[in-house]
N, C-alpha and C positions, 0 to 999 in steps of 0.2 A: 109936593109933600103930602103928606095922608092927614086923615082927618083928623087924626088922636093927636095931644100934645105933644108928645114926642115920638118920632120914630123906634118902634122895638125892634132893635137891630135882630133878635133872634126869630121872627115872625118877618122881618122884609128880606132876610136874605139866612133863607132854614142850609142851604148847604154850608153856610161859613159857618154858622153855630155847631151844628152836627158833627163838620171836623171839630171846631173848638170842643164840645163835649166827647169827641173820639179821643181827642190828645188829652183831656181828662181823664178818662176812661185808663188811658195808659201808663201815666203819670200815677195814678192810683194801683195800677200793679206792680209797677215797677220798686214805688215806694213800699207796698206787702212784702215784696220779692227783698226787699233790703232789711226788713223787719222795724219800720217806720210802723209804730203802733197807731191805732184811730184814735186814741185820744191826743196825742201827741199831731196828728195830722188837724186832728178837728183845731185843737188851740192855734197854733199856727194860723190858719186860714181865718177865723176869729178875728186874731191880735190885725192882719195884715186889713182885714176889712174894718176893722175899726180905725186904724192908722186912714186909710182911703178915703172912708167914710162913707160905704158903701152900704145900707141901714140893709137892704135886699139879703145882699150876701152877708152879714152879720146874723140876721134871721135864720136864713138857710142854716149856717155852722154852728148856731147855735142849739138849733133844732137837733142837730147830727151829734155833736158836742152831748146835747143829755145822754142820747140816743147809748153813746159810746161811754158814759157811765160819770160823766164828768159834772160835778153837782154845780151851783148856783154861785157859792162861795167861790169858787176857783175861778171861773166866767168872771165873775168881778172883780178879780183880782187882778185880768190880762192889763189893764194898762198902769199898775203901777208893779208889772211883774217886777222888777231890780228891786223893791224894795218892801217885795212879799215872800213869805216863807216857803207858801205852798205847793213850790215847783220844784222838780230834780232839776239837775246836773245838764240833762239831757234835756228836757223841757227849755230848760233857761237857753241853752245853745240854740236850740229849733227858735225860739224867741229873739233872739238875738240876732239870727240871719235873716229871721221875716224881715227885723228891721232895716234892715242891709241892703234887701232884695224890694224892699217898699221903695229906700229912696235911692235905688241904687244912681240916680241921674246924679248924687254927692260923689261922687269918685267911685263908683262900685262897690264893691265889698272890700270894705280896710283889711289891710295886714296882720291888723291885731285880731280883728274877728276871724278871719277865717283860719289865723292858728289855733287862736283862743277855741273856737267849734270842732277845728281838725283833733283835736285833743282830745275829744270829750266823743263826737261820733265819725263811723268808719268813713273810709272814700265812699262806699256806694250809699250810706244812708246819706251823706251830707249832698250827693248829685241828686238822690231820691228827692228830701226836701226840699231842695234846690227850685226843681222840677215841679214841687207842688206849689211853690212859691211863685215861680212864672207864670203855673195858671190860675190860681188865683189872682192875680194882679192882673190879668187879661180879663176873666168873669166880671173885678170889680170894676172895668172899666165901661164894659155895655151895660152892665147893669146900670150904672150912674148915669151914661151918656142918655141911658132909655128912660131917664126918671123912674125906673122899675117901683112900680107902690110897694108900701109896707102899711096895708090895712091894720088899728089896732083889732085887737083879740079881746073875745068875749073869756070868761070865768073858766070857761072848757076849754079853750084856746081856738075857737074857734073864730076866725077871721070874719068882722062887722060889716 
């Protein structure tokens, strides 16, 4: 084993990350190609790493999440989204199957959710999200396994 606390799976073995970031990569246009907006992708990816508890990738999408125009108040509102106002129709379904696709080890994605989302987004956007949901759930996996830090932030945001 290496000297650091924990193995960083993306540093001990760069070609499995590389594809894992190629299949992101693709996953990401697929989901443009279906018209899966980035704020909509950003929250998703959010909701599913805070479900994980992936503090790394929380950081990351959240970062991406401003980025993509998404203010403070909404980011705080992903975990008690059912019983927040401040999401569409379509936000709520993308919401809904993160959580489907976090635990999917509960019986996979229920009958009711995926009519209840089929309803609401097309066949290619709900494979889109689908899609972005496996990898995210794959990212927050090494990121955890690696203990990946989350330095706090200075006043600039600049990492301590």
């Amino acid at each position: 084993m290496s000297e650091e606390r924990r193995v960083h799976l993306s540093k001990s073995a760069p070609p499995a990350y590389q594809a894992l970031a190629g299949f992101s990569k693709t996953v990401g246009q697929l989901a443009d190609e279906a018209g899966i907006d980035a704020r909509l992708k950003e929250l998703v990816q959010v909701h599913v790493s805070q479900l994980n508890g992936c503090a790394y990738c929380v950081r990351v999408h959240v970062d991406r999440a401003v980025e993509a125009g998404v203010d403070a108040d909404v980011i705080a509102q992903l975990p008690v989204w059912r019983e927040s106002g401040v999401f569409s129709d379509r936000e709520r379904a993308g919401l809904e199957l993160a959580e489907a696709h976090t635990f999917i080890h509960e019986g996979g994605v229920p009958d009711d959710v995926y009519d209840r989302v089929g309803g609401i987004l097309s066949e290619s956007e709900y494979v889109a999200l689908s899609w972005i949901l496996v990898s995210i759930n794959a990212f927050n996996r090494v990121a955890i396994a690696g203990r990946y830090p989350v330095p706090a932030r200075d006043s600039a945001g600049a990492a301590r």
